[in-house]
Residue, then its C-alpha position, 0 to 999 in steps of 0.5 A: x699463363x705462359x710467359x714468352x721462351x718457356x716450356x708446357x709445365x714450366x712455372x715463372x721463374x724457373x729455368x730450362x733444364x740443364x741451364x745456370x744462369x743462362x749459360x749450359x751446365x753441361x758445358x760447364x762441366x767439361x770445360x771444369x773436367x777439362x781443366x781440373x785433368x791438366x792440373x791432375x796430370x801435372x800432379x801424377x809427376x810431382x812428389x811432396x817432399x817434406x821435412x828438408x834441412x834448411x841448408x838443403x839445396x836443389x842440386x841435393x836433392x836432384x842427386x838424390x832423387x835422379x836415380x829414380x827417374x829424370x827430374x823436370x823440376x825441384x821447387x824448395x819453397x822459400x820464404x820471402x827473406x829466400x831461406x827454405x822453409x823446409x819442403x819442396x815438390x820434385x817433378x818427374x818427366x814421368x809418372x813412373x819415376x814417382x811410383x818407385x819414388x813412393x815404393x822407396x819411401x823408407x829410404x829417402x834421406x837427405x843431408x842426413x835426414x829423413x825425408 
């Protein structure tokens, strides 16, 4: 017996293809990948730094890392107490700053130390 909104084949209980939950998936998708590509493209800019001294200031490492390309951004995460935790992450206004970046990665230290 067919209930009312279904399709020839279909049995209680199951739902229309490429639906979840009453909403459609495909749509889902796209709104995800939508919003999972503007979080991407901000990461194609930001290079992890690891390893800072706990003195190292943002000025620091902007002066290392400007003669790669132009710094948007130098977030030294802190602890509550605002002494640094030892990384930061460096924002790049472009994405190719981040490949010399990484081409030099031998040669990166700050405050006389490997970063």
């Amino acid at each position: 017996m067919m209930m009312p909104g279904m399709m020839p084949g279909m049995v209680p209980g199951m739902m229309m293809p490429g639906a979840v939950g009453g909403c459609n998936l495909g749509k889902t998708k796209e709104v995800a990948q939508i919003k999972a590509k503007g979080k991407d493209d901000e990461k194609v800019n930001t290079v992890f730094v690891g390893g800072l001294r706990k003195s190292t200031t943002e000025d620091k490492v902007v002066s290392h890392f400007s003669k790669y390309g132009q710094i948007d951004n130098v977030d030294i995460k802190r602890l509550p107490d605002g002494t640094s935790r030892g990384f930061a992450f460096v924002k790049f206004v472009d994405k190719d700053a981040v490949e010399k970046v990484v081409e030099a990665k031998a040669s990166h230290m700050i405050d006389n130390k490997w970063v």
